[in-house]
matplotlib code that plots the C-alpha trace (Angstrom):
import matplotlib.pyplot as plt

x = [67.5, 68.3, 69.2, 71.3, 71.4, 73.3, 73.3, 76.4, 76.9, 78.4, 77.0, 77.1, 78.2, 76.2, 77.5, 80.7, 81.9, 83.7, 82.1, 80.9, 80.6, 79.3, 75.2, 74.8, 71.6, 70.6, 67.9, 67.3, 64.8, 64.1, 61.7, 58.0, 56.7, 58.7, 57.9, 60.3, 63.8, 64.7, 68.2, 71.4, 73.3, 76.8, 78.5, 82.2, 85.1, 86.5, 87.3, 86.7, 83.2, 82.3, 78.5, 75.3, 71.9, 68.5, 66.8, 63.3, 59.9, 60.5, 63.5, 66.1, 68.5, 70.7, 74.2, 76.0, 79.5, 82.1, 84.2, 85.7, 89.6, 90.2, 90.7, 88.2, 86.3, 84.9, 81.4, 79.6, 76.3, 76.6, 73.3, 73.7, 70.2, 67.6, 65.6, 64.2, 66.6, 70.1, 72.2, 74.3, 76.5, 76.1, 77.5, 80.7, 79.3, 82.5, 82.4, 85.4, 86.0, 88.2, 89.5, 89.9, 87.9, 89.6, 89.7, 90.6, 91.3, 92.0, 93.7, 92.7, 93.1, 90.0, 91.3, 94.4, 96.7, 96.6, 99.9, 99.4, 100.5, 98.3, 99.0, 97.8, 96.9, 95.5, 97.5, 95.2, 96.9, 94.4, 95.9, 94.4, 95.0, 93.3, 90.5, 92.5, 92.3, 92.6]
y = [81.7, 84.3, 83.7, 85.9, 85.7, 87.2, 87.7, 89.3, 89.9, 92.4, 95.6, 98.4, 95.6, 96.0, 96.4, 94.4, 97.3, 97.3, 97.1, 99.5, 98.4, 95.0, 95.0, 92.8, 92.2, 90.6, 88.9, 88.3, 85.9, 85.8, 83.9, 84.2, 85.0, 88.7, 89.6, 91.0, 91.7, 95.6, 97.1, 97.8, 95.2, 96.0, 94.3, 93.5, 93.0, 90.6, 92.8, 96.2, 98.0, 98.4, 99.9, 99.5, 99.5, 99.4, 96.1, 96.9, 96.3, 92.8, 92.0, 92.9, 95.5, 96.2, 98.0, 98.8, 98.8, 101.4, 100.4, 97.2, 96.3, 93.0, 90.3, 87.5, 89.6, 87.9, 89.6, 89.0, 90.6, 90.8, 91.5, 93.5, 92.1, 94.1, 94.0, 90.9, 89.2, 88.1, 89.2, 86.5, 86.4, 85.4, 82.8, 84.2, 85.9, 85.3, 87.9, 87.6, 91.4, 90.1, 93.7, 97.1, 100.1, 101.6, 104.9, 104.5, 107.8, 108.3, 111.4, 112.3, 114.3, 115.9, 119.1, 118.8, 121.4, 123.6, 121.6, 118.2, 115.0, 112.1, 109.0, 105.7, 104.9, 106.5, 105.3, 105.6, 105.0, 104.6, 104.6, 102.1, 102.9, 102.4, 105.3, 107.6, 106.4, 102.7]
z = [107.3, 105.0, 101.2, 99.0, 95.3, 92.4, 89.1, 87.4, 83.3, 81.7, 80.5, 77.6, 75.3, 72.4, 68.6, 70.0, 72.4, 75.1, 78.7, 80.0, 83.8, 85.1, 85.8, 89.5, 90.7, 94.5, 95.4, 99.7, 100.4, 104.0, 106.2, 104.9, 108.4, 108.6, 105.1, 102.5, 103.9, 103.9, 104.2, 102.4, 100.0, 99.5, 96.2, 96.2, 93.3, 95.0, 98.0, 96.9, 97.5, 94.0, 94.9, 97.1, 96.8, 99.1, 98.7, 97.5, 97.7, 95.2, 97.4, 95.1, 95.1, 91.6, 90.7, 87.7, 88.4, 86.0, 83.5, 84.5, 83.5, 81.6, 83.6, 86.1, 88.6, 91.5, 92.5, 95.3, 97.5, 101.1, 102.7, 106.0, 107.9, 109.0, 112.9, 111.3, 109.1, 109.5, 106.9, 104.1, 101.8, 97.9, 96.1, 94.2, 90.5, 87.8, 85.2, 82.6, 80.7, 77.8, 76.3, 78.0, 76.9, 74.1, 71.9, 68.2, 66.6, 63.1, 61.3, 57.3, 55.7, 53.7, 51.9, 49.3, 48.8, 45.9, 44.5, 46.0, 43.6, 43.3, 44.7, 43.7, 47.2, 50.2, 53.6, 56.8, 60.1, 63.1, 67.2, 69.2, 73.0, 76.4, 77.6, 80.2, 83.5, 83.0]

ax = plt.figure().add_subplot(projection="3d")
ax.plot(x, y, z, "-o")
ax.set_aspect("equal")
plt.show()
């Protein structure tokens, strides 16, 4: 019997970012008597092929997805088997991404004309929109 395992969270989150992909990593456990398991493990969003990875000497085998939209995403490991092991399938990972990757841009200006008037104020106005391409 082979056993797949995964572990799903999201990554590039620190200082409150973003995500900057979703870090998966697999673990096959296979019979004791053929050793570690070698061989591919595919990881799935949902249904799309979102990366692969040889299992290695430990039995694992780790991805970093890209940028994921917000929304649930469904992960899971398939194991393909080797001339030893059959292959299997993880349990489904559920990683929630809460807020797209965005860009903020903000526009001041830093040199006054010669016949500017001063106001009491300063107005900034900052954009907030999604990173191109998602």
């Amino acid at each position: 019997m082979t056993v797949t395992g995964l572990t799903a969270a999201l990554a590039g989150t620190e200082g409150g970012g973003p995500p900057s992909g979703i870090a998966l990593s697999a673990t096959v456990t296979g019979s004791p008597w053929f050793g570690v398991p070698s061989g591919m493990v595919y990881f799935y969003d949902g249904e799309a092929l979102v990366g692969m990875s040889m299992v290695s000497n430990a039995g694992t085998a780790t991805c970093t997805t890209g940028t994921p939209a917000a929304g649930m995403h469904a992960m899971t490991a398939v194991y393909q088997g080797d001339q030893a092991t059959l292959g299997s399938t993880s349990e489904v990972a559920t990683v929630e991404v809460t807020k797209d990757a965005t860009v903020t841009t903000l526009d001041v200006l830093t040199t006054w004309p010669d016949n500017y008037v001063e106001l009491p104020g300063v107005v900034l106005t900052a954009t907030v929109a999604p990173q191109a391409g998602q």
